[in-house]
C-alpha positions as CSV (number, residue, x, y, z in Angstrom):
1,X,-16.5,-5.7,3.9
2,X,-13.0,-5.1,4.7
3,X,-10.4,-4.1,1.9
4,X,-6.8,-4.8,2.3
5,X,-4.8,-3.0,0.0
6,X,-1.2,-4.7,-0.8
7,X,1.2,-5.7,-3.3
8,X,2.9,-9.2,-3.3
9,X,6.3,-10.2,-1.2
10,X,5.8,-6.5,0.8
11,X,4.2,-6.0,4.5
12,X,0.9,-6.5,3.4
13,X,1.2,-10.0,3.7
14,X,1.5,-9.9,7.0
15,X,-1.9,-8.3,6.7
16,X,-3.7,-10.9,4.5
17,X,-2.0,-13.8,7.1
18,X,-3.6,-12.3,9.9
19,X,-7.4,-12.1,7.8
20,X,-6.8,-15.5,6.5
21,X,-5.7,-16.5,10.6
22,X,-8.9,-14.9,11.9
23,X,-11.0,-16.4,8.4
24,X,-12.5,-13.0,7.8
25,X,-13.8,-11.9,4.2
26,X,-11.9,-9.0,3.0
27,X,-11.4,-7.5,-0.6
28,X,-7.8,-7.6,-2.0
29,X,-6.5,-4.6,-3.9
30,X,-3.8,-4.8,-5.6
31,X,-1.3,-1.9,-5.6
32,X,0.7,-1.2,-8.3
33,X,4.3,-0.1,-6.4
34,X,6.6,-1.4,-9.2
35,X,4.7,1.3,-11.3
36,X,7.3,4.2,-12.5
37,X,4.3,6.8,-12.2
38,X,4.1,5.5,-8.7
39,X,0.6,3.8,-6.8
40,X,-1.6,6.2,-8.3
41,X,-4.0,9.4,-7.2
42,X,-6.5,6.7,-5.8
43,X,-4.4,4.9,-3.2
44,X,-2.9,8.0,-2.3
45,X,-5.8,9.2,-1.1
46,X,-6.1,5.8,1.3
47,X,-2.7,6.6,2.7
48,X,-0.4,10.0,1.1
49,X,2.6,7.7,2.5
50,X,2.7,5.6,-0.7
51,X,3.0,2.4,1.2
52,X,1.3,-0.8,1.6
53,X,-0.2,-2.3,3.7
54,X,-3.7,0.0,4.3
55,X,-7.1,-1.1,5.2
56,X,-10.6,0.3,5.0
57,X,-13.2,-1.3,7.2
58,X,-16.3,0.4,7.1
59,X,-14.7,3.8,6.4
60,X,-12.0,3.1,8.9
61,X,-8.5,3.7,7.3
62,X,-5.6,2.5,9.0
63,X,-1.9,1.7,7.7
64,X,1.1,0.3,9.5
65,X,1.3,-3.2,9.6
66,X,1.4,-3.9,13.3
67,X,-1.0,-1.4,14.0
68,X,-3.4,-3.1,11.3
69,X,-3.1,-6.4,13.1
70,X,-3.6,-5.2,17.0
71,X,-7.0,-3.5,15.3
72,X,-7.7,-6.7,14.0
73,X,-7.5,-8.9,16.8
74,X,-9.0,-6.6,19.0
75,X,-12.1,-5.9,17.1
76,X,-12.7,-9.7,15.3
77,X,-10.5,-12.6,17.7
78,X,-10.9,-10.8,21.0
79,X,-8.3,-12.7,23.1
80,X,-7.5,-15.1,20.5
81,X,-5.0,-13.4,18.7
82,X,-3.4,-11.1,20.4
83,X,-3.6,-11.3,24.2
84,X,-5.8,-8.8,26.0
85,X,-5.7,-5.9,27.1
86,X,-4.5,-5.3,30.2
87,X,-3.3,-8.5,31.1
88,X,0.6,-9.3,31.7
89,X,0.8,-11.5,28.6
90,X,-0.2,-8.1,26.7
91,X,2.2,-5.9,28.1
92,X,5.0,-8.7,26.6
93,X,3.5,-9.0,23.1
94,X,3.7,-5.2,22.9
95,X,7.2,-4.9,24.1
96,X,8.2,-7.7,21.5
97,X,6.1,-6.1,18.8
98,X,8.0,-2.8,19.8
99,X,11.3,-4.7,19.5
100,X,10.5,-6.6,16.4
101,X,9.7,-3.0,14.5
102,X,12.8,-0.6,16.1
103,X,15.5,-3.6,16.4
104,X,14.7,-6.2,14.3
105,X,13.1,-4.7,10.8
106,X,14.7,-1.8,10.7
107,X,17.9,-3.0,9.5
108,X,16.0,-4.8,6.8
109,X,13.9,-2.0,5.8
110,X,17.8,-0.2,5.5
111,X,18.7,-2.5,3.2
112,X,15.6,-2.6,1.1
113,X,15.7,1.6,0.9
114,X,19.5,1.1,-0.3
115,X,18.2,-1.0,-2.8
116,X,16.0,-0.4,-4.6
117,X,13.0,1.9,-3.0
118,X,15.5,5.4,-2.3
119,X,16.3,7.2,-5.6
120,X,19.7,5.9,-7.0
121,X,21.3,9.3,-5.9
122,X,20.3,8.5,-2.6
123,X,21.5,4.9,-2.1
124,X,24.5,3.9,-0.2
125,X,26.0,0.5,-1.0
126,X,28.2,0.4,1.7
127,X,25.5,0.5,4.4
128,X,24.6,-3.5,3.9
129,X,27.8,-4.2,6.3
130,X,26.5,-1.8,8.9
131,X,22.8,-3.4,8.5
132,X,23.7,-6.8,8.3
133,X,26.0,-6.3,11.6
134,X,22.6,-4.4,13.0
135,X,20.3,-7.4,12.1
136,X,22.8,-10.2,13.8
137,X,22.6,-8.5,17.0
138,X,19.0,-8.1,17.1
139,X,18.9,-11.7,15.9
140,X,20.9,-12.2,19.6
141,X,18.8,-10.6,21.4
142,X,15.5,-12.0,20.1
143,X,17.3,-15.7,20.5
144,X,17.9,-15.1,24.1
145,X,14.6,-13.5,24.8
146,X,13.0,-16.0,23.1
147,X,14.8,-19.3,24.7
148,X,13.0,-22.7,23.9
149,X,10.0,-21.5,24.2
150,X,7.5,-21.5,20.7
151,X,5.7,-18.5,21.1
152,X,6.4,-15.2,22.4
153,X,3.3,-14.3,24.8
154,X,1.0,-16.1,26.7
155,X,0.2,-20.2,25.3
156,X,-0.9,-20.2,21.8
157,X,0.6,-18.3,18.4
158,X,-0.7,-14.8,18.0
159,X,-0.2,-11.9,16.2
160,X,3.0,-10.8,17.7
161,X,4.5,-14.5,16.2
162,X,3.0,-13.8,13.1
163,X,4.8,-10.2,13.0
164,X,8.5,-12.0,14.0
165,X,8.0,-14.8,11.5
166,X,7.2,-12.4,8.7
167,X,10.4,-10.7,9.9
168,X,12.8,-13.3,10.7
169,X,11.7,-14.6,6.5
170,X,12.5,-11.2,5.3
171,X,15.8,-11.5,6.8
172,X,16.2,-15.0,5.4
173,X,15.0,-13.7,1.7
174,X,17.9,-11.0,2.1
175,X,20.8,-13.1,2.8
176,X,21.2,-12.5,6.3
177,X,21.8,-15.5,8.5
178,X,19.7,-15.9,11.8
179,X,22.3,-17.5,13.3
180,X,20.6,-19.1,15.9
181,X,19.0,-22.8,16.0
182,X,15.9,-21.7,18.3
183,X,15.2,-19.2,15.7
184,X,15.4,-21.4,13.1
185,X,13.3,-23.7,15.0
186,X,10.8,-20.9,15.6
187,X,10.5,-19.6,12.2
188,X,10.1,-23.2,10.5
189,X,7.1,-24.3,12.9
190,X,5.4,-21.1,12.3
191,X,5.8,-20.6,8.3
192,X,4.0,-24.1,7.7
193,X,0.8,-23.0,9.1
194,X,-2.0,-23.2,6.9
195,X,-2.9,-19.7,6.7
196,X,0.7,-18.6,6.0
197,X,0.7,-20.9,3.4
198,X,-2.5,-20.0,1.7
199,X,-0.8,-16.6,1.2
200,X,2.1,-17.6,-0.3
201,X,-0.3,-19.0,-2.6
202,X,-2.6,-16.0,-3.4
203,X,0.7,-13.4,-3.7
204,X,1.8,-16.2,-6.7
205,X,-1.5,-15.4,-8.5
């Protein structure tokens, strides 16, 4: 069975909405990042990195969120939930998924560092301006791109949505405004699905 190793209201929910999206069994381990001693000898040996989320299927150890969930479409919803490959409507989920990680989270994952995961000594306040400035114009250029349309490739919600919702929350849970309605739109429709949902329940346990 597949183990999915996270830690609540990190990337590894994006993880655990794509499992509960497909319906596949997987094991849940819980890593203890708040720790001071850090995750512990164990996990380390999953992924040296420190960070959540990692899987191991079958001996199979991948990390890296949006790597994770290509592997996991490709191998258990063929077609389904992430286009194939190949195809046109896979060349445009990758370029957004590529977009979503370089324009979109990074400033978020700036913020977050200068928060609270950097050591104190080497956190810099002042950044939020500079990030929050970053985020809005990604926020642009993913309205634009996006239009009216309510997914991002091909007909049907698929990974690639599930990556920019994840993303376009994060940003809402740090203050940042989208600033655009079709975002807002977007991001609404797509965090009341049932399997988002059921997460937001299971990270609450």
């Amino acid at each position: 069975m597949l183990t999915l190793y996270g830690f609540p209201n990190s990337r590894s929910a994006r993880i655990r909405w794509g499992l509960e999206e497909i319906g596949l069994d997987y094991d849940y381990v819980k890593v203890n990042l708040a720790s001071p001693s850090g995750p512990g000898e164990d996990f380390l040996r999953i992924n040296p990195g420190g960070k959540v989320p990692a899987i191991d299927d079958e001996g199979l150890v991948l990390t890296e969120s949006a790597a994770i969930l290509t592997y996991l479409a490709d191998r258990y919803a063929p077609g389904t939930m992430y286009p194939a490959a190949g195809t046109r409507e896979r060349a445009v989920a990758t370029q957004w998924c590529f977009f979503i990680l370089t324009e979109l989270e990074q400033p978020l994952w700036t913020l977050a560092k200068h928060k609270f995961a950097l050591p104190k000594e080497r956190r810099v306040p002042e950044i939020r301006e500079t990030a929050a400035w970053e985020f809005a114009r990604a926020c642009r250029a993913f309205a634009s791109g996006l239009g009216e349309r309510e997914v991002l490739a091909g007909d049907n919600f698929s990974f690639v949505d599930l990556l920019a919702t994840h993303t376009l929350a994060w940003g809402r849970a740090a203050r940042l405004p989208l600033g655009h309605d079709n975002l807002e739109r977007y991001a609404d429709r797509h965090l009341q699905r049932p399997a988002w949902l059921k997460v937001m329940e299971l990270d609450a346990e």
